[in-house]
C-alpha positions in Angstrom: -22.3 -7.5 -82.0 -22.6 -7.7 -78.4 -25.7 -6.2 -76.3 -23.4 -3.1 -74.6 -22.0 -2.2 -77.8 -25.5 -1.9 -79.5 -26.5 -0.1 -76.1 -23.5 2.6 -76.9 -24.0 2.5 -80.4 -27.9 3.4 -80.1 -27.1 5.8 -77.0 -24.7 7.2 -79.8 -27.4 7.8 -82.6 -29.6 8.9 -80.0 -27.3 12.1 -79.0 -26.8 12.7 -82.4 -30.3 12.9 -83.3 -31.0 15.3 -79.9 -28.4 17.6 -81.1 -29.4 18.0 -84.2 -33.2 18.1 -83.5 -31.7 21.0 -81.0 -30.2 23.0 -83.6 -26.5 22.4 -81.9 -25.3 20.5 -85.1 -26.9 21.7 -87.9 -27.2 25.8 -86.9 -29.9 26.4 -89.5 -33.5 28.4 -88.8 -36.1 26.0 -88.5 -38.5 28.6 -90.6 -36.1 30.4 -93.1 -33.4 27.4 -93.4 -30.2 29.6 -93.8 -27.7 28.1 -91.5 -26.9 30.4 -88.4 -23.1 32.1 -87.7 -22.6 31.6 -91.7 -20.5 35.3 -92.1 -21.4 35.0 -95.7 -25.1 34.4 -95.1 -27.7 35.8 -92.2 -24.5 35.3 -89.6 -26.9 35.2 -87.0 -26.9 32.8 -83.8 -29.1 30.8 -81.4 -28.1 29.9 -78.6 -30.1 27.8 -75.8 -30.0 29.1 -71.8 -29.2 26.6 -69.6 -31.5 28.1 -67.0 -29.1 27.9 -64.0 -29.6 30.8 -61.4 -27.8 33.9 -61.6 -24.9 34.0 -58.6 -26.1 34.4 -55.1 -29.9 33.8 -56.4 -32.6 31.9 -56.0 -35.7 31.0 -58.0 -39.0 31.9 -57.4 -41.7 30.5 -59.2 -44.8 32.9 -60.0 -48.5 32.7 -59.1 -51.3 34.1 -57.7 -51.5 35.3 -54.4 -53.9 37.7 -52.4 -51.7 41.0 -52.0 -51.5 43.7 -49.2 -52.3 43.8 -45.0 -53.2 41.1 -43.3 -53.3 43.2 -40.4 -55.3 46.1 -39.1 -54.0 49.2 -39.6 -52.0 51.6 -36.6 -53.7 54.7 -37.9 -57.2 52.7 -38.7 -56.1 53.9 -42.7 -54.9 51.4 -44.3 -52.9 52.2 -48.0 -51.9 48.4 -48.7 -55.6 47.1 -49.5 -56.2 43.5 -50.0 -56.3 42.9 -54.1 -55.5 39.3 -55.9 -52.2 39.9 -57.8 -50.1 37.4 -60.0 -46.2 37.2 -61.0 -44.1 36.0 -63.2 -41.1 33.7 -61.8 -38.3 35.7 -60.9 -35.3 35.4 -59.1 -34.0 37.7 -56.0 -30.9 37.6 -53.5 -31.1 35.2 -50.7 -29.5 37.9 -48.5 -29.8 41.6 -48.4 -26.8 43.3 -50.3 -24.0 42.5 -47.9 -21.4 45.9 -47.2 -18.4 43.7 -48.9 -20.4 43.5 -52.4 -20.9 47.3 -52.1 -17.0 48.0 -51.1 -16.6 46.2 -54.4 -18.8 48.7 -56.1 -16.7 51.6 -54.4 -14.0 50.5 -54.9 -14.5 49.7 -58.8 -15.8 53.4 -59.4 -12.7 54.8 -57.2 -10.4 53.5 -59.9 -12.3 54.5 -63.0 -13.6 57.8 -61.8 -12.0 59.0 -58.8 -9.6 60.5 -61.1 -11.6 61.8 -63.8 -14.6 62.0 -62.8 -15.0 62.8 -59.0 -18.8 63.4 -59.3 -19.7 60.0 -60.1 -17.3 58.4 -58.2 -18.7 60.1 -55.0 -22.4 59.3 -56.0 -21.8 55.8 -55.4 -20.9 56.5 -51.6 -23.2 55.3 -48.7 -23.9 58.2 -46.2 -22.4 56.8 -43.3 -23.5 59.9 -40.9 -26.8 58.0 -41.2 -26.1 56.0 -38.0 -25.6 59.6 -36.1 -28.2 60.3 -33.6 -27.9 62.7 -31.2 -29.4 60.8 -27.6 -27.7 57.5 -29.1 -23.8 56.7 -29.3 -23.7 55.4 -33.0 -20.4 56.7 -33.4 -18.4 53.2 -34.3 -21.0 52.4 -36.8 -20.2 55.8 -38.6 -16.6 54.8 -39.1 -16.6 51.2 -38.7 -19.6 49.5 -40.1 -19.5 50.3 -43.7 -15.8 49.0 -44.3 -14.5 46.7 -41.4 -14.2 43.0 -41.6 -15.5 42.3 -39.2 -19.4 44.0 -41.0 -18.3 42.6 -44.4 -21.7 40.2 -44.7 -24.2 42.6 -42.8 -26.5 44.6 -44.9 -25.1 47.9 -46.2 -27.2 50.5 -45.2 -27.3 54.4 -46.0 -28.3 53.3 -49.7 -30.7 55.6 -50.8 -32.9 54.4 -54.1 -31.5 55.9 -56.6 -28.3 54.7 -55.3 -29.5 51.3 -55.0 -30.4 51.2 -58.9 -27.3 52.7 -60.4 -25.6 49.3 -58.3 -27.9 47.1 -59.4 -26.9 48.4 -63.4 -23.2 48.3 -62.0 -23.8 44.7 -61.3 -25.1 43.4 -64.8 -22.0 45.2 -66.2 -19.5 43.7 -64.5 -21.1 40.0 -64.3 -21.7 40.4 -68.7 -18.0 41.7 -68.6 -16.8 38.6 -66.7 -18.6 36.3 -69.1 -17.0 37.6 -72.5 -13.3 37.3 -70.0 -14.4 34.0 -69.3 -15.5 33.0 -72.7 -12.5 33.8 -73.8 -13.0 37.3 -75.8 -11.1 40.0 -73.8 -9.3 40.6 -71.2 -9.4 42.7 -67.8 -7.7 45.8 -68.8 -7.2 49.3 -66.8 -10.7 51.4 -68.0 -10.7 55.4 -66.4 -13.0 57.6 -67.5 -15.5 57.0 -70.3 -13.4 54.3 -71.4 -14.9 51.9 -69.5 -17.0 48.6 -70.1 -21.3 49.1 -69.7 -23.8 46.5 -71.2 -25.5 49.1 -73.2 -22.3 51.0 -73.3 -20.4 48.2 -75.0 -23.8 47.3 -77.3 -24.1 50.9 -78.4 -20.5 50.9 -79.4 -19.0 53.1 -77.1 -16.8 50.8 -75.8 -15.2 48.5 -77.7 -12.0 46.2 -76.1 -9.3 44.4 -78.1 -10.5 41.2 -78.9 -7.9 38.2 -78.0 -6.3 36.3 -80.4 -8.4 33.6 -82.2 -11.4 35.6 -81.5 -11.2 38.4 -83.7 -13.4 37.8 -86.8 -14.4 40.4 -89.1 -18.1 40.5 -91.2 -18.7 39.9 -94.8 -18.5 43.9 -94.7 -15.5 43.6 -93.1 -16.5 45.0 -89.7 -15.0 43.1 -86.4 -17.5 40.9 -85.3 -17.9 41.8 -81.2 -20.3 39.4 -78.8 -23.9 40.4 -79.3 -26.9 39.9 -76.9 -27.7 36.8 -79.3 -24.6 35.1 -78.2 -25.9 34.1 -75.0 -23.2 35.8 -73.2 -25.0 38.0 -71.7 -26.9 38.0 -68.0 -30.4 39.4 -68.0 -30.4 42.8 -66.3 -30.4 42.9 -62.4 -32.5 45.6 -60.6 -34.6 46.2 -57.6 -38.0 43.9 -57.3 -41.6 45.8 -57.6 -43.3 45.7 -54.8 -45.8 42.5 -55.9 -42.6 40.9 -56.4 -41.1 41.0 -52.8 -44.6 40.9 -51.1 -45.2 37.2 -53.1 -41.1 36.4 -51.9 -41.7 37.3 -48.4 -44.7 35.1 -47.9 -42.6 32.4 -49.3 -46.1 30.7 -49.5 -44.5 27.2 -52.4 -47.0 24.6 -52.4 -49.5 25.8 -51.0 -51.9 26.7 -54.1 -55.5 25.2 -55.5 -56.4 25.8 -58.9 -53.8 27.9 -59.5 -53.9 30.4 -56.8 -52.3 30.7 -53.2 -55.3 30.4 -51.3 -53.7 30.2 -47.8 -52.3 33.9 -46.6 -49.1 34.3 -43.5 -49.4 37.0 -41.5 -45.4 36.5 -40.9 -42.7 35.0 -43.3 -42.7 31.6 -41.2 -44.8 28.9 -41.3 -45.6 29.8 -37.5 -48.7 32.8 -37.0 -46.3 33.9 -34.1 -43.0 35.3 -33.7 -40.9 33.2 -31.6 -39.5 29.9 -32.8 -41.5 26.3 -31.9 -40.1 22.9 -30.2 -36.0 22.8 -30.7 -32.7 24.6 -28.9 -33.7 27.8 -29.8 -37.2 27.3 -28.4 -38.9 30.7 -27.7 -36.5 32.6 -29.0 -37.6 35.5 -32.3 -37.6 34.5 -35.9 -36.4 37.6 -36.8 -34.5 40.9 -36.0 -36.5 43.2 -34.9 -38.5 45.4 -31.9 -39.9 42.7 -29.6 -41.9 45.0 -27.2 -41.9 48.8 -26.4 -38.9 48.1 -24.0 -36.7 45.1 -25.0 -35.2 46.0 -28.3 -33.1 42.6 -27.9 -33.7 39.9 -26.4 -31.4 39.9 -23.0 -29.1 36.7 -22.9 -30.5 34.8 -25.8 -28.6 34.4 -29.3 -29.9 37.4 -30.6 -27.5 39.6 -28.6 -24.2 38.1 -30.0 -24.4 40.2 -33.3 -22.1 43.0 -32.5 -24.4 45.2 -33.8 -28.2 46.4 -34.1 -28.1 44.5 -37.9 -27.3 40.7 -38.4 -25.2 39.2 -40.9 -26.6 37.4 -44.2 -27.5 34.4 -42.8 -28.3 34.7 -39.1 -31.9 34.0 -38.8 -33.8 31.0 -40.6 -34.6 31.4 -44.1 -38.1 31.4 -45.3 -39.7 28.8 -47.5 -38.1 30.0 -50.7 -34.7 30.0 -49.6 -34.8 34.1 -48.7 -33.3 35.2 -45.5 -34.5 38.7 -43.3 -37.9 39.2 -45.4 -39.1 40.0 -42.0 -36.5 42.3 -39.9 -32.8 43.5 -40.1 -33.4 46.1 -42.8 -36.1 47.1 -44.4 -35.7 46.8 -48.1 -36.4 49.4 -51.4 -38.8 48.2 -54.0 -39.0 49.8 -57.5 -42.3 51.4 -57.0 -43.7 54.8 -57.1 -45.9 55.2 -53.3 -49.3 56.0 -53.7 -52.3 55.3 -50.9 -54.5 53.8 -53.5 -51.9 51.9 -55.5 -53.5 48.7 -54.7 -57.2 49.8 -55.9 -55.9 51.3 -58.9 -52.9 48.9 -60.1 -52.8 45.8 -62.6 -53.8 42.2 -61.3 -51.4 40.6 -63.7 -47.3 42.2 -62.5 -49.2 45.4 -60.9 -46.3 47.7 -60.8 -45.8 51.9 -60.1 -43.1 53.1 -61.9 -43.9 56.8 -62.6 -43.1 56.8 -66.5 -40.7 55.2 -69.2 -37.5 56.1 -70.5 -35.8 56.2 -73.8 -32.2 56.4 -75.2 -31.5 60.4 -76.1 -29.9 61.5 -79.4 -27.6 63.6 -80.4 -28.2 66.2 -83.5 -26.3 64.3 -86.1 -28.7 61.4 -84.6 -26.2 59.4 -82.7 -26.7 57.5 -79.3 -25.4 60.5 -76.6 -23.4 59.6 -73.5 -23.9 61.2 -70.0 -21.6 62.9 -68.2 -19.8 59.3 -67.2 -19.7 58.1 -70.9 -22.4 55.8 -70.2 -25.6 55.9 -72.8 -28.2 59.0 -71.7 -31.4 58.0 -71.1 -34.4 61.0 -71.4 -38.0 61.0 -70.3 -40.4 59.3 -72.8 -43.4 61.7 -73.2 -45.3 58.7 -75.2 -48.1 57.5 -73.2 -48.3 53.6 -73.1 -51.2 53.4 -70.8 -53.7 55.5 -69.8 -53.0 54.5 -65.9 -48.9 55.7 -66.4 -49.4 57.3 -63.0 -52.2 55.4 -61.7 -54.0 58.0 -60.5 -57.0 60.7 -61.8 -56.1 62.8 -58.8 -51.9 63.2 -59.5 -52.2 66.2 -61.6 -54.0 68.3 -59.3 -52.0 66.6 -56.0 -48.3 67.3 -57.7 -49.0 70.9 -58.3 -50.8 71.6 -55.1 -48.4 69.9 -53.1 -45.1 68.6 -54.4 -43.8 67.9 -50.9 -47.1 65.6 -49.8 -47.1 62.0 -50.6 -48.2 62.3 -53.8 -45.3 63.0 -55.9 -43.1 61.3 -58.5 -39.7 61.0 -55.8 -41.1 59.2 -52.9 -40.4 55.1 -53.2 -42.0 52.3 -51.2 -40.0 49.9 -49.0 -41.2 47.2 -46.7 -39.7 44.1 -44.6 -39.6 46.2 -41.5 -36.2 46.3 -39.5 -34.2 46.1 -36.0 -36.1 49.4 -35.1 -39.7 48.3 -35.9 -42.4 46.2 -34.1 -44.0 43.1 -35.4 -46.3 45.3 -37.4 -44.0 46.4 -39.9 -42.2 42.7 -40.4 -45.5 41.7 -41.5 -45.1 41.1 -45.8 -47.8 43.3 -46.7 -46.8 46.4 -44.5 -45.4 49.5 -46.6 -43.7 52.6 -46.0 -41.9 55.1 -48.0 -39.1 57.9 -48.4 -37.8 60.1 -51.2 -35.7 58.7 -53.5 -32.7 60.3 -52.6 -32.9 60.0 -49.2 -31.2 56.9 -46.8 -31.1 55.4 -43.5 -29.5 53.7 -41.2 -32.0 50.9 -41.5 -33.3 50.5 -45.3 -31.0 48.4 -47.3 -32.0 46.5 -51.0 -31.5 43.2 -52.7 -31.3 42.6 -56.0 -33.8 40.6 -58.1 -33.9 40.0 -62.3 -37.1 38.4 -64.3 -37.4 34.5 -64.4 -35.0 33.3 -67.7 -37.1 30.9 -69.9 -36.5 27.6 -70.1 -33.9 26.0 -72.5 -35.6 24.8 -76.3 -39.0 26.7 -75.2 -40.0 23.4 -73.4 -42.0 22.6 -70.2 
């Protein structure tokens, strides 16, 4: 026996004693032994994530960091104190939501609900008269920006929050229903009306396509077995980051930790402590889009001014450290959290968050999951109290009632990044802002982020 054969042969055994050390030959639990996807035993699976990043996504790796202003404050009272605040590894959009992903969104709810549903379909739609102003002439932008070609990659705008959430679920259904298409278990097929694929739609049961041929396998009971979350088919959820999350993004601060924590803190998403750009072709020019002075908006003659509008597309400007483009101008950007001026003082160290309460899945009186008025699953407030922060605040009881309007209240969201209308102040990471829920601009756009997927066997 030659040496290469014995090389093969070894490389050979080798695989084979990976795989099966993996679980990928021999499907059995390593603390029960009953072999997994047996229909007449636990038919059960495990399946191992590859760990590759969602579509359009990038990685970012947790850590410490030291959260809030690095800035004075305008009004000398500053709601965004300093804390130290760690993350988990998450991923986010490298770009803001571009308008051509939300025409797809529109135009997805136009064919299921336009017709039955005209409600819904008409939630999903951006208010476009946001870009009317009456001592500006915005008028193009009303009817062009949204929906030409020529805007397909600029960040859609007149989003308000609670639209920007119902996209982000829109998003996990339709990548988890493109994954059992692609895997080979249904098919696209017309869906109007409450007959229409959702994650936790199609999980519940309420949904429930024709499986193709060769994939249509029943239980030991005899039910149809359908994909489960177990299967690996499905994408984590996609949503809107908290506000720790797109602070530590924005500073974009990789590598530069001791002992575990982020000791060095950027006043700007660049490496620079200015905002024009160093030593190159583009020397002087900004790093970002956004207010340079009281008087020059843009900056006359440079690149800057060749957008064809106020907002620039995806990619314009140079990404920060982490791969994530406009954390500092173009749009500001929603966060998930509740505002409060002492959030800061008040909140975790370890994923602080604001979220104003939990939710559960409502029942019916015969005890069944109940749907919502798009045949999705109803979700109802959870009274049960997890923690005894849930609203992060001794003084909210009193605040609500006194003043539901004030900035104390359970509707008013954070966002930050600043935008084409703001000074340097507000492009800073740890600069904050908020606006009710329901309301949008002409300047506040989102990105999607989703928690950090473990890595494949559990290993390091």
């Amino acid at each position: 026996m030659n040496l290469r054969t014995l090389l093969n042969l070894s490389g050979i055994s080798a695989l084979a004693l990976l795989l099966n050390s993996c679980g990928l030959m021999d499907q059995r639990s390593s603390t029960t032994t009953w072999k997994y996807g047996n229909a007449d035993g636990l038919a059960f699976k495990s399946i191992d994530h590859n760990g590759t990043p969602p579509p359009g996504m990038v990685f970012v790796p947790g850590g410490s960091f030291v959260m809030g202003a690095t800035q004075e404050a305008i009004a000398l009272d500053p709601d965004n104190t300093a804390k130290y605040a760690a993350v988990s590894s998450f991923y986010m959009d490298e770009i803001e939501v571009p308008n051509v992903s939300y025409c797809e969104y529109i135009h997805w709810m136009g064919k299921v609900f336009a017709q039955s549903n005209p409600a819904t379909y008409r939630s999903c739609l951006p208010d476009t008269n946001v870009w009317r102003n009456g001592l500006s002439f915005n008028e193009p932008h009303v009817n062009d920006y949204l929906r030409h070609p020529a805007f397909k990659y600029y960040p859609v705008v007149g989003v308000s929050w609670v639209q920007a959430n119902q996209y982000c679920e829109w998003r996990t259904d339709r990548v988890n229903e493109q994954r059992l298409i692609d895997a080979g278990y249904i098919r696209h097929t017309a869906q109007t009306g409450e007959q229409h694929f959702s994650t936790k739609g199609y999980l519940a049961g309420f949904y429930r396509p024709e499986l193709r041929k060769g994939k249509s396998k029943t239980s030991i009971n005899g039910d149809l077995v359908y994909p489960v979350i177990e299967d690996g088919f499905f994408t984590a959820s996609y949503r809107l980051p908290s506000e720790a999350e797109w602070e530590y993004a924005a500073q974009g601060l990789i590598g530069r930790s001791e002992a575990g924590m982020v000791t060095e803190r950027r006043i700007y998403p660049w490496n620079e402590r200015g905002i024009r750009n160093g030593p190159g072709k583009r020397q002087g020019n900004f790093y970002g889009n956004f207010k340079h002075n009281a008087s020059s908006p843009a900056e006359v003659g440079s690149y800057d001014v060749t957008r064809g509008g106020p907002t620039a597309p995806g990619k314009y400007f140079r990404p920060n450290d982490f791969g994530l483009y406009h954390m500092a101008g173009n749009v500001n950007e929603w966060v998930m959290d509740l505002y409060r001026p002492t959030s800061n003082l008040e909140s975790e160290e370890v994923s602080p968050f604001l979220g104003g309460g939990y939710t559960r899945p409502a029942y019916d009186a015969e005890g069944n999951l109940a749907k919502d008025s798009a045949g999705r699953v109803a979700y109802v407030a959870d009274e049960r109290r997890y923690s005894e922060n849930l609203l992060a605040s001794y003084l909210d009881s009193v605040t609500v009632t006194t003043n539901p309007n004030g900035q104390v209240n359970n509707r008013n969201r954070v966002y930050k990044g600043g935008s084409y209308r703001d000074m340097a102040f507000w492009v800073t990471p740890g600069a904050r802002r908020f606006m009710s829920e329901s309301r949008a601009k002409d300047d506040v756009g989102f990105r999607c982020a989703m928690i950090g997927l473990g890595r494949p066997n559990g290993q390091r």
